[in-house]
C-alpha positions in Angstrom: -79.8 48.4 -21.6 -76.3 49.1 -21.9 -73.0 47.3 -21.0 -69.7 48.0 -21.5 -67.2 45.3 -19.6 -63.3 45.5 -20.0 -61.3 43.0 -18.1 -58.4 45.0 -18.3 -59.5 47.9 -15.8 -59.4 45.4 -12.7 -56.7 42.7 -14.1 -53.7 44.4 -15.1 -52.3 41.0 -16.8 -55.6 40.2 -18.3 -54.2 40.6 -22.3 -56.9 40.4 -25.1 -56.3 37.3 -27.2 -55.9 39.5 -30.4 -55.5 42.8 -29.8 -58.4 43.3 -32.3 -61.7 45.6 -32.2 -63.6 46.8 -34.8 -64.0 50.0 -34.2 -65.9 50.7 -37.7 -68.5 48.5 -36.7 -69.1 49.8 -32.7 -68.3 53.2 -33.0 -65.1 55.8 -32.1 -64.7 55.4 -28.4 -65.7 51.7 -27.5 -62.5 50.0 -28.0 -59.6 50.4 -25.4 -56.0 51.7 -26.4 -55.0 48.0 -26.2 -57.0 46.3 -29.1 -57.6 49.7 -31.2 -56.0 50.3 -35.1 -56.8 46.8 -35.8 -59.0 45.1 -38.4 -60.4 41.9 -38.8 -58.9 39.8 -42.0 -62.3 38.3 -42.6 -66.0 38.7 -42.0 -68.2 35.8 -42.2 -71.9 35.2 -40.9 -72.7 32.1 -38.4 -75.2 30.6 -40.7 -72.6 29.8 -43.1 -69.1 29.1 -40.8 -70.9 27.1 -38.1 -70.5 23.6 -38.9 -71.7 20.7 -36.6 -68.9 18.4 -37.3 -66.4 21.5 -36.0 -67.7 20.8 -32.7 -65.0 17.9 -31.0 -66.7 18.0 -27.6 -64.6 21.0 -26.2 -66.3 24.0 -27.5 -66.7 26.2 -31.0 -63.7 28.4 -31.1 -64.0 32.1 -33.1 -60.2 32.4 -34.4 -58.0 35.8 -33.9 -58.5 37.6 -37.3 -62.3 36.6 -37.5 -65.6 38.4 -36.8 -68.7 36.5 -36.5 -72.1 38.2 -37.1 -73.9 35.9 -35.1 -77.0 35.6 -37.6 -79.1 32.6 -36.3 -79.8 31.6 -32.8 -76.8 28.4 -33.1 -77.6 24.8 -31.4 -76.7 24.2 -27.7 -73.3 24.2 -27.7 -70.4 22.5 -25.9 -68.6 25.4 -25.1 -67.9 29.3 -26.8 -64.5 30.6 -27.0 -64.5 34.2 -28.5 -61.0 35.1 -29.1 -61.7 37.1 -32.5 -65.3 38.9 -32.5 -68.8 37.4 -32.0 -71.2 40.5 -33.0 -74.9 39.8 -32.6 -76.5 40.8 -36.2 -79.9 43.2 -35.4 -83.4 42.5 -37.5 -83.6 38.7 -35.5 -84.3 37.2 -32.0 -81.4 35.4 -31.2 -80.7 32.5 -28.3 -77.4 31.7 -27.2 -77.4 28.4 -25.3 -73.7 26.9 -24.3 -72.2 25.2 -21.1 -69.8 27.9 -20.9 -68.4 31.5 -22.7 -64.7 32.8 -22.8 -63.8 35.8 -23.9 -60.5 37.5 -24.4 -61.7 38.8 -28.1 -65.0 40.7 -28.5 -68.4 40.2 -27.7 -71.2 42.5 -28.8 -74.7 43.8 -29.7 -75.6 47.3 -31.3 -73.1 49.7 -31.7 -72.3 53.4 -29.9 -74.6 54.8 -32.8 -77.1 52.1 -32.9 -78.6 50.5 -30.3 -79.8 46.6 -30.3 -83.4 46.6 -31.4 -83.8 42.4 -31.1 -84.2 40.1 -28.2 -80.5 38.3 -27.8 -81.2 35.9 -25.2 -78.0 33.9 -23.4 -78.1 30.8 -21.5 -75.4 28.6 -20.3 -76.3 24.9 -19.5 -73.5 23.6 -17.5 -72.1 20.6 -18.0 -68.7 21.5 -18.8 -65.8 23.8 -16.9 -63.8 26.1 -18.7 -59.9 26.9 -17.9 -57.9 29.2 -19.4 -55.1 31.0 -19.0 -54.5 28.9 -15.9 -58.0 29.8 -14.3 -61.0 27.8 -13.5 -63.9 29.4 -14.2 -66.0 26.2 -13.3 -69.6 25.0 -15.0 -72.0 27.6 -16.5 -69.4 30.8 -17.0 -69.1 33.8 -18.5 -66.1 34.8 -18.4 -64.1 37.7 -20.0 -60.4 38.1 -19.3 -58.7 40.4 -21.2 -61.7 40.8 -23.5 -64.2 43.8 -24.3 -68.3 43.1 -24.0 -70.1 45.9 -25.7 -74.0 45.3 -25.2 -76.3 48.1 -26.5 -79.9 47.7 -26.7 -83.0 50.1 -26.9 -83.3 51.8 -23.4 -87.0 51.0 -21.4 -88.7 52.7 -19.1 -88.4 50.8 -15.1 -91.1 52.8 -13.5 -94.3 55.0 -14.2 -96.5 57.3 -12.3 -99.9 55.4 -11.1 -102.7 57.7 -11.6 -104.5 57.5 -8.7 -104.5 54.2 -5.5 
């Protein structure tokens, strides 16, 4: 599968949080004009930024200036704001369970030279409604405004021939 979603083409005001992509890490190309010849001040791996006490009942928030390799499927969470880069490390099945997601930084899996090979599994509970940038999104969004989603995985085959009826 492959999906490539930037806010921008439809909402002309839709402004990425940072103007930051990494476009070492997903390839020449993926990033629009708007967020490109950036780089992020500092890499760090869920398993050892997530903390459980960061979590004040609103959400975990990724910072401008940070990229996440999201390395462990993380504990339901409250809320996901992505305004720096949540990048879904390969070589693990990950779940991604959270009331909501907001992104207006970067959210991705595999690259323009390597596709996903692991399951990355996203499900959003509910119970909380997100608002930004004077929008409701309402319970159980996904929402991207003025953000880039850049989902590669391996391609399968939808159909076959049947060799006889």
């Amino acid at each position: 599968w492959n999906a490539l979603h930037d806010s921008r083409g439809k909402l002309g005001d839709a402004m990425p949080c940072c103007e930051i992509c990494d476009e070492d890490l997903l390839g020449p190309g993926v990033c629009p004009d708007s967020m490109r010849d950036r780089t992020f001040q500092k890499v760090v791996r869920w398993s050892e930024w997530y903390q459980e006490e960061e979590v004040d009942g609103t959400g975990i928030v990724i910072p401008c200036g940070l990229r996440v390799d999201l390395d462990v499927s993380p504990p339901l969470l409250n809320g996901l704001y992505v305004r720096g880069h949540l990048h879904v490390q390969d070589g693990v099945d990950i779940s991604l369970r959270s009331d909501f997601i907001y992104v207006c930084g970067v959210l991705s899996a595999g690259t323009s030279t390597s596709a996903h090979q692991s399951k990355f599994e996203v499900t959003l509970t509910g119970m909380h409604t997100v608002e930004e940038s004077g929008i409701d999104y309402g319970v159980k969004a996904f929402a991207v405004f003025g953000g880039l989603i850049y989902l590669r995985g391996i391609e399968k085959q939808s159909w076959t021939f049947l060799k006889g009826s």
